[in-house]
N, C-alpha and C positions, 0 to 999 in steps of 0.2 A: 425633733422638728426638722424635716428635710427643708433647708431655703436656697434655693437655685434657681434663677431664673432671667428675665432680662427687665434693662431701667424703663423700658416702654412701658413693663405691664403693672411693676412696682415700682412707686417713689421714693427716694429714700422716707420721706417722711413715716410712711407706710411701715417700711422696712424696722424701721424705728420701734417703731409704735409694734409691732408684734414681738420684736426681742424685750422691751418695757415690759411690757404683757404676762410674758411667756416667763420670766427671769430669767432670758437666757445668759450662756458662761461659755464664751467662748470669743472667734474672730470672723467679723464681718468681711469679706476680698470683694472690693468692689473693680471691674476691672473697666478703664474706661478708654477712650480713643487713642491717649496717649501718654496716660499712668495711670498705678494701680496704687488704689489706696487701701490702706488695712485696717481696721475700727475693733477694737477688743474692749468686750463685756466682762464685768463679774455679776451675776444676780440680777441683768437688766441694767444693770448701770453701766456708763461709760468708764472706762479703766485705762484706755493709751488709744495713741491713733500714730499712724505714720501715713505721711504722702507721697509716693513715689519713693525716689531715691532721695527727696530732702533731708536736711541734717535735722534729727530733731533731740541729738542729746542735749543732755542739761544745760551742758553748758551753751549750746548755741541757744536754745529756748531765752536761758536768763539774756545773753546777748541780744536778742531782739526786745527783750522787755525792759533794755535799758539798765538793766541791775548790774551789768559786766561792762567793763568800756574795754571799747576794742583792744588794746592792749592785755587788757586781764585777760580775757576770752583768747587770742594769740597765744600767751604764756602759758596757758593750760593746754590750747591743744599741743605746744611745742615739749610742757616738760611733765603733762599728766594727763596725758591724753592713754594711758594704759588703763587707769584708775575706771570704775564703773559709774555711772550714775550716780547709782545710792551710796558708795562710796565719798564722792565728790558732794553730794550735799551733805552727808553727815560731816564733813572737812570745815566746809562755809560756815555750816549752823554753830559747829563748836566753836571757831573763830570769832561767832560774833556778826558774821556780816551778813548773816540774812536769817531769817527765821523759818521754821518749817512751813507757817504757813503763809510766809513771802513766795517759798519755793512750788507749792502745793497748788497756790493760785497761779501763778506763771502757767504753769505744765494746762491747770485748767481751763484756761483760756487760749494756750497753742493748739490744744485738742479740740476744743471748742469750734477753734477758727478754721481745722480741718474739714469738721463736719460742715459750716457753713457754707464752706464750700463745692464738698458733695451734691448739697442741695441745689445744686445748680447744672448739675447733668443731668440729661435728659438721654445719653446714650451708652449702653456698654452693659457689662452683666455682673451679676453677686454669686455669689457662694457664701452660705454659713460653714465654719470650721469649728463645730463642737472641742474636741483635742488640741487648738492654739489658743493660746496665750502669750501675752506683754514676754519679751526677752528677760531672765530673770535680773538682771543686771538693769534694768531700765525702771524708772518710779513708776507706778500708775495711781491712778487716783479711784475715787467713788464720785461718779456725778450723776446726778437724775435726769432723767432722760425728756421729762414730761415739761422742762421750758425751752428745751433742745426743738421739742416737737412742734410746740406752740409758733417760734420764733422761726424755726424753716417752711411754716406753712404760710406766714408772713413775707419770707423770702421770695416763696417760690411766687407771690401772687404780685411781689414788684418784680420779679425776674422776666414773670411774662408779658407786665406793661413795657419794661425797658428793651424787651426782644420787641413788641412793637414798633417801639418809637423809632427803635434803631435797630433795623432788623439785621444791618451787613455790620462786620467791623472793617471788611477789605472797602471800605469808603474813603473816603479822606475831608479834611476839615480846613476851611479858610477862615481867614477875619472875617465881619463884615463889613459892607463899606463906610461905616462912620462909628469905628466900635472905641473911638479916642475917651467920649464924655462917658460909656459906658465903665470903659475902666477905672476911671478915677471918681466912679459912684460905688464900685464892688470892693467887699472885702475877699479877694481869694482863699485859702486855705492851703497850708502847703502842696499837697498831691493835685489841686488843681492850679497852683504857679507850675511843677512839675511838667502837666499835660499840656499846658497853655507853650510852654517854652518849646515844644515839638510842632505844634501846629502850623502846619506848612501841606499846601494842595500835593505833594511828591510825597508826604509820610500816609499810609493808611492808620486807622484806629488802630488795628491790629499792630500797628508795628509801634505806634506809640504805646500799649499794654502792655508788651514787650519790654522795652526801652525804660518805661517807668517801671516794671517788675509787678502790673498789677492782675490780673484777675479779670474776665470776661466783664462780672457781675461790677466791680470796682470801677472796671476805662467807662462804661456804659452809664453807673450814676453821673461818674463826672461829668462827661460828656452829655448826656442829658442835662447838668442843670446848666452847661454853658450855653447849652443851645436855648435851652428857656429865659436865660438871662442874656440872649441877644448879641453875645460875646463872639459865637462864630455859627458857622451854617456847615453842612455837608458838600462835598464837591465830589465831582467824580475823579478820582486816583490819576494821578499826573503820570505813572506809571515807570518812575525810577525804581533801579534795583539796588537801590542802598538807601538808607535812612538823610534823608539833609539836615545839614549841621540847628541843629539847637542854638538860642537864646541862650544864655548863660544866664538864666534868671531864678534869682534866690528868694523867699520869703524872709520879709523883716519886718519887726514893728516899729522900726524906726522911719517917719512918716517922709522926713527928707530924703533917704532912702527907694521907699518904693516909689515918690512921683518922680525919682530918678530913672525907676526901674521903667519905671510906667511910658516914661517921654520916649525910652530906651526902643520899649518894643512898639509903641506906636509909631515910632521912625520907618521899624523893619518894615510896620505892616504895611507902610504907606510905598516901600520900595520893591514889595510883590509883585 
């Protein structure tokens, strides 16, 4: 099966859904504005993914899924950072401290999270690579491809509402003018204390996405539900060329706490 061609004319969903199909065995190159990501099959199944030049050995994978504390994760890149993947887990498992399929679900859900991602360019080109495969030294998994499918055709159809709503991210975000009784009606969630503690008319969306390390599809939920929850509005970019200082504001459950936090930033907004 020759697959070359460009994201205009195939979706990934599409794309998907014919290596599914096909059982194909091999690597997906997706190449896009400004990384290229690499998606490898066994049989139609998903088997490894890398994005760009991100780190996706094991060991950082377990470090984002909270299994490695930053220090453990340090110590290994610093005294075993020679060691292989499959190495490195077979070390943990016999240890004790994680199970194969502690390790196996991790990986599944970093891979997982790559594709989700995909699913959200609309520009740039593939190539199928029949003769690549996962680095041998690297885990891969067996994952079916057909709730991958279901779940980015989902994506793509809030992705296109959320390019509506909010069609620029070179925008920029202010309070509104009486957003005090709003806040101390809302529960935030950490990534949106995160974006809320950037919003200032001089930062654009874009540079807030940035800043919090999130994702087109990610700044844009958020921002969408602040905008529906009346918390801030859109402005046009005040047109500084560096980020303005952040809120130092942290998520807590402790209730004296955030209406600390709360009086904190309604002070700021009131001095806008």
């Amino acid at each position: 099966m020759a697959l070359r061609g460009n994201l205009r004319d195939f979706t990934i969903s599409q794309l998907l859904n014919l290596i599914n199909l096909a059982n194909k065995t091999g690597t997906l190159v997706v190449e896009g504005p400004s990384e290229t990501a690499k998606v490898a099959f066994r049989d139609g199944k998903l088997s490894y993914a890398q994005m760009g030049q991100e780190d996706s050995s094991l060991a950082s994978v377990l470090h984002k899924a909270k299994k490695l504390s930053s220090g453990q994760y340090k110590s290994i890149q610093q005294h075993a950072a020679h060691i292989s993947d499959k190495e490195l887990g077979l070390l943990l498992i016999n240890a004790g401290y994680l199970s194969q399929d502690d390790i196996l679900t991790d990986l599944q859900q970093h891979f997982t999270d790559i594709i989700q991602r995909l699913f959200t360019w609309v520009e740039g080109f593939f190539h199928f690579d029949n003769d690549s495969l996962p680095p041998d030294d690297r885990i891969s998994v067996r994952l079916d491809l057909e709730n991958l499918i279901i779940e980015g055709s989902r994506q793509m159809r809030e992705w296109e509402q959320l390019q509506d709503e909010i069609p620029s991210l070179d925008m920029a975000l202010k309070f509104t003018d009486r957003p005090g009784t709003n806040l101390r009606n809302i529960n935030l969630s950490v990534e949106e204390w995160r974006v809320v503690s950037y919003v200032n008319p001089r930062n654009t969306i874009r540079q807030i996405a940035s800043a919090t390390k999130m994702n087109d599809l990610e700044i844009r939920r958020i921002v969408y539900g602040l905008l529906q929850a009346g918390l801030v509005e859109t402005s046009r970019f005040g047109g500084a060329t560096t980020m303005a200082p952040k809120v130092r504001v942290f998520p807590s459950e402790d209730k004296g706490e955030q209406r600390s936090l709360i009086n904190r930033l309604i002070t700021r907004i009131r001095s806008l």
